[in-house]
C-alpha positions in Angstrom: 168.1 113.0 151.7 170.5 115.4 153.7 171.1 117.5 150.2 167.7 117.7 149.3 166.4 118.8 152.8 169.3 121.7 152.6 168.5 122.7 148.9 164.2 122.6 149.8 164.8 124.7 153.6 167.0 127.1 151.8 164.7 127.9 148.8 161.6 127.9 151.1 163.0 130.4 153.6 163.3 133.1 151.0 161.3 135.9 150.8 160.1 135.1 147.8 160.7 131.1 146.4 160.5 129.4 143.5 157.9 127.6 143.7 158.6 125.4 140.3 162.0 124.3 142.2 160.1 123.4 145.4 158.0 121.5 143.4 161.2 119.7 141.7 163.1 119.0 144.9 159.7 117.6 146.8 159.1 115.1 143.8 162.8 113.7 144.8 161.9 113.4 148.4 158.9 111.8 147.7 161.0 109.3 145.5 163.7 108.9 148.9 160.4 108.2 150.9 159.9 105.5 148.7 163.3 103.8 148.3 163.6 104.4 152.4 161.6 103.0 155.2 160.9 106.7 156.3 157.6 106.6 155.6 157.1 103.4 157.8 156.1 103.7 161.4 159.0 102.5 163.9 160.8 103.2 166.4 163.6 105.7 166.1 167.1 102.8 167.1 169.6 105.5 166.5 170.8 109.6 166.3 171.0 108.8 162.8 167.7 107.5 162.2 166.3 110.0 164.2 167.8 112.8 162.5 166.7 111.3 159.1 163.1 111.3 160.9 163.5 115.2 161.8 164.4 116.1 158.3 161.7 114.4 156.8 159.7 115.8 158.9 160.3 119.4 158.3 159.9 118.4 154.8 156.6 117.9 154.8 155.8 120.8 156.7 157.2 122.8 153.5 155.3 120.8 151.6 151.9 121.1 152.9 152.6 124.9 153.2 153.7 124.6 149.6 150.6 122.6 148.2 148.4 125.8 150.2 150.2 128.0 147.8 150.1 126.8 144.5 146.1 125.7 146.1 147.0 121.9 145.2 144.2 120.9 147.9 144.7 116.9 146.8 148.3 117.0 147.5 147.9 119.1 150.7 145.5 115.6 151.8 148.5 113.7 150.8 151.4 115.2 152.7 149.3 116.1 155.3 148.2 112.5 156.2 151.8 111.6 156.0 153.0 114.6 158.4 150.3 113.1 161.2 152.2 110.0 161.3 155.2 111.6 162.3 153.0 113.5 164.5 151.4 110.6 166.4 153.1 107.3 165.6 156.4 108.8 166.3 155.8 111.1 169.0 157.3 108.9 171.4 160.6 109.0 169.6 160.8 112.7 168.3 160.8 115.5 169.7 157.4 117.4 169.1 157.7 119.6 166.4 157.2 123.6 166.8 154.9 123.6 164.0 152.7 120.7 164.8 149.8 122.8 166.2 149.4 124.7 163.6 149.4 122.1 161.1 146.3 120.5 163.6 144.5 123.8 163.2 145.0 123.9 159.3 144.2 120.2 159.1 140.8 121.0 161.2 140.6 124.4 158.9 140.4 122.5 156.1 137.7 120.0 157.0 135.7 122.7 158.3 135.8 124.5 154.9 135.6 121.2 152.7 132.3 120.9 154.7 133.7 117.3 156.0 132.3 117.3 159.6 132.7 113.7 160.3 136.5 113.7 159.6 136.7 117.0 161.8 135.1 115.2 164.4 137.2 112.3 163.9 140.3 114.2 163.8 139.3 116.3 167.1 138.9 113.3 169.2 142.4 112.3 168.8 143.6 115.6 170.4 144.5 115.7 174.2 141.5 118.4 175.9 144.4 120.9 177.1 144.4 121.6 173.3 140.8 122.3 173.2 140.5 124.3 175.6 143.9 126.5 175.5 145.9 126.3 172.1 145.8 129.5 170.3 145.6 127.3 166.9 143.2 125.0 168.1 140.8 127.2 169.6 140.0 129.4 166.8 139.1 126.6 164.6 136.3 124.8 167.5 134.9 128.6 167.3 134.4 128.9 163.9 132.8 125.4 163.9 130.4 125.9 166.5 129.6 129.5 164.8 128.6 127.4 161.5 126.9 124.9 163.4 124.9 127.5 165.2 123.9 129.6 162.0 126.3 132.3 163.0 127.7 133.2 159.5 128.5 136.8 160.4 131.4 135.9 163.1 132.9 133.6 160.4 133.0 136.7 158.2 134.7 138.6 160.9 137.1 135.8 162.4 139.0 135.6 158.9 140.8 139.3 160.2 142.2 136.9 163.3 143.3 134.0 162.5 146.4 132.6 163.9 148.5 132.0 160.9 149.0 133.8 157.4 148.9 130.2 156.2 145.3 130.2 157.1 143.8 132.2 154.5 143.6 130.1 152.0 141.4 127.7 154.0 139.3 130.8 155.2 138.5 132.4 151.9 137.0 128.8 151.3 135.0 129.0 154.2 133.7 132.6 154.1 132.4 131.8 150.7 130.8 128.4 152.2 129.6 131.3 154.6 128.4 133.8 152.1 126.0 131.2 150.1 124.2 130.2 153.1 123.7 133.7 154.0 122.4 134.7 150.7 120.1 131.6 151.1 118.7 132.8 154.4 118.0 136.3 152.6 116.3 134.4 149.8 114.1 133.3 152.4 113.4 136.0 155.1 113.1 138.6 152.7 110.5 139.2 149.6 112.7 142.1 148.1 115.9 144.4 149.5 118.2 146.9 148.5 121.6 146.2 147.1 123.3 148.1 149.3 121.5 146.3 151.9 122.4 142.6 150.7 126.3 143.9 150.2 125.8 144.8 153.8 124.6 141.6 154.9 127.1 139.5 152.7 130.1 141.4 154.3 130.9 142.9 150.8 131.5 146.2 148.6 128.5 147.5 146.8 129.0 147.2 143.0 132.6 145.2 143.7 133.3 141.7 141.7 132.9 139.7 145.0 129.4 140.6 145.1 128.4 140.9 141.0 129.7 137.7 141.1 127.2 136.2 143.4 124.1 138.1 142.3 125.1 136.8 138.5 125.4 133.0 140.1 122.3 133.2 142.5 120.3 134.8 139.4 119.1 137.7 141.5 117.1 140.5 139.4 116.7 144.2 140.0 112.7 145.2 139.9 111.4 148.6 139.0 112.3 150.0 142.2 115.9 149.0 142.5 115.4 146.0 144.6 116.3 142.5 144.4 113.5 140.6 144.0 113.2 137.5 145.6 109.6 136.7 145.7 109.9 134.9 141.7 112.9 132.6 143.6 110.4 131.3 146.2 108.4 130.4 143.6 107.8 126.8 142.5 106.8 126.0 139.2 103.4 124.0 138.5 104.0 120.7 138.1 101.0 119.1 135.8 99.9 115.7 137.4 99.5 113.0 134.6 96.3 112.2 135.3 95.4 109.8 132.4 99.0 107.9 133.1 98.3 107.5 136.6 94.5 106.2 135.8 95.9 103.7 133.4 99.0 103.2 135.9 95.9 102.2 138.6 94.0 100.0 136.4 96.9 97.5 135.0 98.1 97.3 138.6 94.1 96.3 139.7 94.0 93.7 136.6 97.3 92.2 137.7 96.1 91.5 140.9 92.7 90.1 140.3 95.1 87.4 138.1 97.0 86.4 141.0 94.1 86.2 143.5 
């Protein structure tokens, strides 16, 4: 464990790391997890132990911040609901880690932008208040909930430019496009026609740029003759023709039934 802990924090604190040996040298830990009790809540009976604890520890930090990168969104589930039992079945053993709040805040980031609102609500009552209320990791992330809750899709637009951690992003992209398809509804709704530029505008995107081709091509949204998106066709429902003579027949098999059993 000791020599793959050195070999993974060495490679990860480079500038630049290869990600394919991360990936190699987290496989082994996972397979020392395994042979060890590690990965088993109890109490910490020795330095030794402890240490052991510690290293494993910091090992899954790497790897959650690992899965973010390569955007392995099952394997971040996995490690992370393996860190958050050293982070609260063993927090009266270890010392707190100097990371731990930030891994909250992703953990709640992620949630947010998987649109899993039970789990986030779950997750937030296990956190003391102090953290609600004053953690710079924290904090952020009950904003940009209650923003979504409330409708408020512009200030998730503009709270990606502040987030806390670079590690963040990921997550956010996520949610600004959860964001972005629930504005583009809204305008699909409020509005019978409007200018591109306009709908860029609202969308928090470049005229003309991919972003924003992108969504017009997905959401089907049509120029008219003046240049305008036209929503009033999208609005529209389609006719449904009512089968009259099925119904009728429908009706009179169901009459003829009964009349049998009274």
């Amino acid at each position: 464990m000791a020599t793959l802990y050195n070999e993974l924090k060495t490679e990860w604190s480079k500038h630049a790391p290869n990600l394919t040996t991360c990936a190699r040298l987290l496989d082994g830990f996972k397979l020392e997890l395994v042979r060890s009790d590690f990965g088993t809540p109890q109490p910490a009976s020795n330095s030794k132990q402890k240490d052991q604890l510690m290293r494993s520890r910091e090992m899954l930090e790497i790897a959650v911040e690992h899965s973010i990168t390569i955007k392995d969104y099952a394997a971040f589930e996995r490690y992370m609901s393996q860190l958050n039992t050293y982070y609260y079945d063993y927090d009266k053993f270890l010392d707190s880690s100097k990371h731990m709040h930030k891994f909250m805040g992703l953990n709640l980031l992620y949630m947010l932008a998987t649109n899993r609102i039970s789990d986030f609500h779950i997750e937030l009552e296990r956190l003391p208040s102090a953290l609600l209320l004053h953690n710079s990791f924290i904090m952020p992330i009950l904003a940009l909930e209650n923003y979504y809750m409330e409708g408020r899709y512009n200030k998730i637009l503009q709270a990606k430019k502040s987030m806390p951690s670079e590690i963040y992003t990921n997550f956010m992209d996520i949610l600004v496009n959860t964001a972005r398809e629930e504005i583009a509804s809204c305008m699909e709704k409020s509005y019978l026609k409007i200018d591109p530029k306009q709908a860029a505008l609202r969308l928090g995107l470049r005229p003309g740029g991919k972003e924003f081709n992108d969504l017009v091509k997905k959401r089907l949204w049509v120029l008219d003759d003046e240049g305008n998106y036209d929503y009033a066709g999208l609005n529209t429902k389609p006719v449904e023709k009512v089968p009259a003579r099925d119904i009728a027949t429908q009706n009179l098999t169901y009459a003829h039934e009964l009349e049998k059993i009274v």
